[in-house]
C-alpha positions as CSV (number, residue, x, y, z in Angstrom):
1,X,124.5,79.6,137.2
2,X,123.1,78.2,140.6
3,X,125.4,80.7,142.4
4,X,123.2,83.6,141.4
5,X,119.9,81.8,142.6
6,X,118.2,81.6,146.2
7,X,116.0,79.2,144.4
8,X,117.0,75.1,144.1
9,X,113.0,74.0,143.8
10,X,110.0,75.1,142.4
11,X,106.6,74.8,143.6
12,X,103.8,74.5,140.9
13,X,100.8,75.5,141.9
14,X,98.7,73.2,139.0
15,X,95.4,73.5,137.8
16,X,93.1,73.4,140.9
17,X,93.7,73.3,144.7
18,X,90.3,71.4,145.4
19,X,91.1,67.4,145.9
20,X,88.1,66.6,144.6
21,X,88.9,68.5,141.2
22,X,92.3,67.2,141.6
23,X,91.2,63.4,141.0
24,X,88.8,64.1,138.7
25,X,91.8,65.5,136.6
26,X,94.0,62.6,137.4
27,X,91.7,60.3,135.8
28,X,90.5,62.4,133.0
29,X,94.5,62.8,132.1
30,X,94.9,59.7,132.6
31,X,92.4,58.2,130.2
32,X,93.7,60.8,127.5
33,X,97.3,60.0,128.3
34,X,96.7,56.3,127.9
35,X,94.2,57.1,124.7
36,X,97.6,58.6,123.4
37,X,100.0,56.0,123.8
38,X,97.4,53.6,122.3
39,X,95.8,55.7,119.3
40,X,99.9,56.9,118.5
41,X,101.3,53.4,119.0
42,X,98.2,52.1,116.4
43,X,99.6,54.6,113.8
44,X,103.5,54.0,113.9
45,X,102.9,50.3,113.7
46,X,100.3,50.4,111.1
47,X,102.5,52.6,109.4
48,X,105.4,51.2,109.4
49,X,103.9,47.3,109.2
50,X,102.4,48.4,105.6
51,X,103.1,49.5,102.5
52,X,102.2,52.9,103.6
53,X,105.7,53.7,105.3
54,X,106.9,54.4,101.6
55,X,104.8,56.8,100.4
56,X,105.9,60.4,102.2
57,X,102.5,61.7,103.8
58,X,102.3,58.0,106.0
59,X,106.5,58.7,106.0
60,X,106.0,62.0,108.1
61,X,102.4,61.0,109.7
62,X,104.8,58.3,111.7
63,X,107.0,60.7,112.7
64,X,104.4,62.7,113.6
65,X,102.8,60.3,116.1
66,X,106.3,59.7,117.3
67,X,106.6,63.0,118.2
68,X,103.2,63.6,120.0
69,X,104.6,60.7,122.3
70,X,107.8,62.5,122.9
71,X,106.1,65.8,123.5
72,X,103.0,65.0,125.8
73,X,105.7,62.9,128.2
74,X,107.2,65.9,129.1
75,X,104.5,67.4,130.4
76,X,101.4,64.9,131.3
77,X,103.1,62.5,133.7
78,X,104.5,64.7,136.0
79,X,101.4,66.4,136.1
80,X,99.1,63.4,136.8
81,X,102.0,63.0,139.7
82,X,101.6,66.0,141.0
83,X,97.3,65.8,141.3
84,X,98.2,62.6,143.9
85,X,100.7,64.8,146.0
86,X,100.4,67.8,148.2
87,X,103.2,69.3,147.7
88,X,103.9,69.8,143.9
89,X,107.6,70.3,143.6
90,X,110.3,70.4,140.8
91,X,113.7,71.0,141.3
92,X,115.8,73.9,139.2
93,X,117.5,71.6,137.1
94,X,114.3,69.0,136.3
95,X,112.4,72.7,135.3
96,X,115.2,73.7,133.0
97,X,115.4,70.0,131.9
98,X,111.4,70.2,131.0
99,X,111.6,73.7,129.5
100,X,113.7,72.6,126.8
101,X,112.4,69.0,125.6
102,X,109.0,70.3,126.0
103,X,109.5,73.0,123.8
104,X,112.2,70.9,121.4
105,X,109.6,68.5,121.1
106,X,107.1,71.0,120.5
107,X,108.9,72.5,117.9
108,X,109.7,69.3,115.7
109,X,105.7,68.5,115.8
110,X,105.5,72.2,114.0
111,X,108.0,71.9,111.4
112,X,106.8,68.3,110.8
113,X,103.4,69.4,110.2
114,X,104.7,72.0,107.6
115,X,106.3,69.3,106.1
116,X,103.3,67.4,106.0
117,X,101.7,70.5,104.3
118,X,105.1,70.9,101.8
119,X,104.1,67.4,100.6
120,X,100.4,67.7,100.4
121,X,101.1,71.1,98.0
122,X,103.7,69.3,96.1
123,X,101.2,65.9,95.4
124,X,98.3,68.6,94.7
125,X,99.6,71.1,92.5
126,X,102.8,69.6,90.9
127,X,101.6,66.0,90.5
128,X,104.0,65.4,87.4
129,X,106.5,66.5,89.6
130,X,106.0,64.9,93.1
131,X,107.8,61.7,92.6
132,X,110.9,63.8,92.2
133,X,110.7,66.3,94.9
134,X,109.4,64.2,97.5
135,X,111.6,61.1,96.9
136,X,112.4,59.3,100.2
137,X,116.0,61.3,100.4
138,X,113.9,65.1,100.8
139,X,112.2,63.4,103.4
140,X,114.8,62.6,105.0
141,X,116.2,65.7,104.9
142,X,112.5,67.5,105.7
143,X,112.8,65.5,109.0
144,X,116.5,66.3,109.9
145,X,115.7,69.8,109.5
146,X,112.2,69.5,111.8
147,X,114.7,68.0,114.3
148,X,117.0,71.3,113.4
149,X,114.3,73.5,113.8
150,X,113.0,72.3,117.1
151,X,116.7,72.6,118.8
152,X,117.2,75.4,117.4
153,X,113.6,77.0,119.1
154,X,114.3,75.6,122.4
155,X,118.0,76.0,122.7
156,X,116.6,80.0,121.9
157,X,113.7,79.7,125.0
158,X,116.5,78.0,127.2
159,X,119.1,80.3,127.2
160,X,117.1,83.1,127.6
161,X,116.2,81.4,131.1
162,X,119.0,79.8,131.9
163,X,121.0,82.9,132.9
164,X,118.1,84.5,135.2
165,X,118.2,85.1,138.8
166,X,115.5,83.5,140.8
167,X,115.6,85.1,144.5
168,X,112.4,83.8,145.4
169,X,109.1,83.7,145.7
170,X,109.3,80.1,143.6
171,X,105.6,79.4,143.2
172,X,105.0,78.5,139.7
173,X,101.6,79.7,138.9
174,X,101.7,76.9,136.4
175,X,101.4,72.7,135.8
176,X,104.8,72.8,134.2
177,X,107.9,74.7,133.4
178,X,107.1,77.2,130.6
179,X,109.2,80.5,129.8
180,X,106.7,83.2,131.1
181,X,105.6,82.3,134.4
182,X,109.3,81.6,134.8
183,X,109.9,85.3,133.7
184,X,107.6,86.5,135.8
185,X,109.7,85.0,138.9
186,X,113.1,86.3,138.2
187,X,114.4,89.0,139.9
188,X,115.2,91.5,136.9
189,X,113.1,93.6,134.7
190,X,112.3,90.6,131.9
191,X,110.7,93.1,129.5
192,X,112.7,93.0,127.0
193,X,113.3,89.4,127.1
194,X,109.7,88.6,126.5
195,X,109.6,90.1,123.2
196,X,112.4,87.9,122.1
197,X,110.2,85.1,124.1
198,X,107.1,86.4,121.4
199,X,109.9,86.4,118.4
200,X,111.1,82.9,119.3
201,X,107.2,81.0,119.8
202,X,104.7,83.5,119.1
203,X,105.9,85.4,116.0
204,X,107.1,82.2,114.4
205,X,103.9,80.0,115.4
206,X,102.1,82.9,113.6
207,X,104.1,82.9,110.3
208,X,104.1,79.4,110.2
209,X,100.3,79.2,110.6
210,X,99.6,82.0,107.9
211,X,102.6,80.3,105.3
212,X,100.2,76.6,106.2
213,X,96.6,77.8,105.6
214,X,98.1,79.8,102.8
215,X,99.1,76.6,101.3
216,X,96.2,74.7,102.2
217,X,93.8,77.3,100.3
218,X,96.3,77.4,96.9
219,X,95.7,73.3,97.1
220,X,91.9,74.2,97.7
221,X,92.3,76.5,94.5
222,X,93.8,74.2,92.7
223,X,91.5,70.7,93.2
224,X,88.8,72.4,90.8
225,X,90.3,71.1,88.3
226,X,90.2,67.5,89.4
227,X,87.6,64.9,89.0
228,X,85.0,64.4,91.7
229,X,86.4,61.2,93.1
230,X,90.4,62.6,93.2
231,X,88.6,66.0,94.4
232,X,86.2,64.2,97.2
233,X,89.9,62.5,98.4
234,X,92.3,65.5,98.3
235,X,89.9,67.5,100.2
236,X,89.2,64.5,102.8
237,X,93.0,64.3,102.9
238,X,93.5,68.6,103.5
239,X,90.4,68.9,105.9
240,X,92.2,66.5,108.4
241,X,95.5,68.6,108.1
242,X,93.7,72.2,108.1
243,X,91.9,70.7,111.8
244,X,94.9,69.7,113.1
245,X,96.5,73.1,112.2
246,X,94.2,75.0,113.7
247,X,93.5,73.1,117.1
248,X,97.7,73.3,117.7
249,X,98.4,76.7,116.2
250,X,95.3,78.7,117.5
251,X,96.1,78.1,121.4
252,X,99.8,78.2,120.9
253,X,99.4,81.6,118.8
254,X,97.2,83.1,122.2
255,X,99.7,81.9,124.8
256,X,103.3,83.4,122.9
257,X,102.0,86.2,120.6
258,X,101.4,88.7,123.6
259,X,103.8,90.0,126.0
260,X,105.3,88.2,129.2
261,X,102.0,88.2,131.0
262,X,99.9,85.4,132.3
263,X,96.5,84.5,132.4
264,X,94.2,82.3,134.2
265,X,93.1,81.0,130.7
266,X,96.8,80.1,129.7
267,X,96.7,76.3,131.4
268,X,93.4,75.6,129.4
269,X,94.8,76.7,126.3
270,X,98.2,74.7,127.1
271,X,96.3,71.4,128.4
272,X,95.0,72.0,124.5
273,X,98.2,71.6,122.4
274,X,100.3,69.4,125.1
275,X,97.3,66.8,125.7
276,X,93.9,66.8,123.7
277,X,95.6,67.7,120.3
278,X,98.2,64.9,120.8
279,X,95.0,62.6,121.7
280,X,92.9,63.7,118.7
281,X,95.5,63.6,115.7
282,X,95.4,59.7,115.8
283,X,91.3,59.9,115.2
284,X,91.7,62.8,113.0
285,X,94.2,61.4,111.0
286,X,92.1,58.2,110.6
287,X,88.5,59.0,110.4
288,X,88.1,60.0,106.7
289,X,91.4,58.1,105.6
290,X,90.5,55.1,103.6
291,X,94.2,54.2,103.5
292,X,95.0,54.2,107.1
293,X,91.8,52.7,108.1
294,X,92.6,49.6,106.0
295,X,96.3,49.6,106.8
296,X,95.4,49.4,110.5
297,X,92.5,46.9,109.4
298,X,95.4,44.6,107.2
299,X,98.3,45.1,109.9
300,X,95.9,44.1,113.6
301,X,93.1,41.7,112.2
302,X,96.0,39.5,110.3
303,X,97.8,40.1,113.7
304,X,95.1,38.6,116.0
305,X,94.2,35.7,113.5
306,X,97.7,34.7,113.4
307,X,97.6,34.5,116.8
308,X,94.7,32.6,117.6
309,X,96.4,29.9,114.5
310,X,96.7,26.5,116.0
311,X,99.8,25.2,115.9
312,X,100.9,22.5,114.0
């Protein structure tokens, strides 16, 4: 492969070429990228500390948070890196390397998410049912097949990009390794590539997106019927999934769904899915969850006091 490329580094230009901007954005990412670890970490041990861990929504929210870990590290620390040095450098094998767990990552957070909305449908509107089709075994098999699904997405993206000639220039216009500014450095007509590229992110992030709010409004439809306490909780419970839905999949739909082109607005939009989202799910999940809020409540406070217990 490296035999038909002039190219052994890449240089990534990054979000601003002003030093003052450049800290600035090294301690605004690194706020959110510590906000991340902490609000996530909260979450999976809260989760998993409690009784919560058994039932399947807290079963894939911990997995969730899990994955937004996973996912912003292949991006954020490299780029807070590269805000401290002058010369922003990756070699050919590190950007192939980041290419795929960024977007295997990536993809496991989608199909986790529509398994989070599979369950919320299932407890909604077949509740005589959901004890049998979400037993602990289908989520096990839900998550197996997010992790499925994600290879599967980026071994797609990588092999598309693995095989292309890079001759040079190797300027990145870009604060990581993504598929279409590296498209738009190889050195062959990559037009027909990029609508494999929109088939592989772009068309699926769309279906997915459509096949969630779809789902989301039949649950809508179908709380009506409830009483006003189980209908004030099922629509707390939905709002926080339809906002986290739409912050991911809106961004990720206007980077993909066009052709191989970039645009200046492309790094905003992909600071949005690969750091603030991963930053927000924690309070979004948590806000307007009575559950969670007094899991994390039950799991630190009985932490701390027995920490501060005397010793006898």
């Amino acid at each position: 492969m490296e035999n038909r490329n002039n190219v052994t580094e890449f240089i990534l230009l990054g979000l601003s070429k002003n030093k003052k901007v450049q800290i600035l954005c090294f301690l605004f990412f690194l706020l959110c990228y510590l906000a991340i670890w902490l609000g996530n970490l909260i979450i999976m041990t809260s989760i998993t500390c409690s009784q919560l861990i058994n039932q399947p929504m807290y079963f894939f929210l911990n997995y969730l948070a899990l994955s937004d870990l996973l996912y912003t590290s292949t991006v954020t620390p490299k780029l807070m890196t590269d805000l401290l040095t002058e010369k922003k450098v990756i070699s050919y094998k590190n950007c192939m390397t980041q290419l795929f767990t960024t977007h295997f990552f990536g993809g496991v957070e989608v199909f986790i998410i529509t398994g989070m909305a599979y369950d919320r449908y299932v407890a909604i509107c077949k509740p005589l049912h959901y004890a049998i089709l979400m037993n602990r075994r289908r989520c096990n098999s839900i998550l197996r097949a997010s992790c499925a699904g994600g290879f599967l997405h980026s071994l797609g993206l990588f092999l598309l990009t693995i095989f292309l000639p890079f001759c040079g220039p190797n300027e990145i216009d870009h604060y990581f390794c993504d598929v279409y500014p590296l498209l738009k450095l190889a050195c062959i007509d990559t037009h027909k590539i990029g609508f494999l590229v929109i088939a592989n992110s772009g068309l699926m992030g769309l279906l997915i997106f459509v096949v969630l709010m779809a789902s989301y409004f039949m649950i809508l439809y179908n709380v009506r019927a409830y009483s006003a306490e189980n209908r004030h909780k099922a629509l707390s419970t939905c709002s926080s999934h339809i906002t986290v839905v739409i912050l991911f999949f809106a961004p990720v739909i206007f980077v993909y769904i066009r052709p191989a082109t970039t645009l200046p607005e492309d790094k905003v939009f992909t600071l949005f899915y690969t750091i603030v989202v991963p930053m927000l799910n924690p309070l979004i999940y948590t806000l307007r969850n009575a559950e969670m809020k007094n899991a994390i409540r039950k799991v630190w406070c009985t932490e701390r006091f027995w920490k501060r217990k005397p010793m006898i």
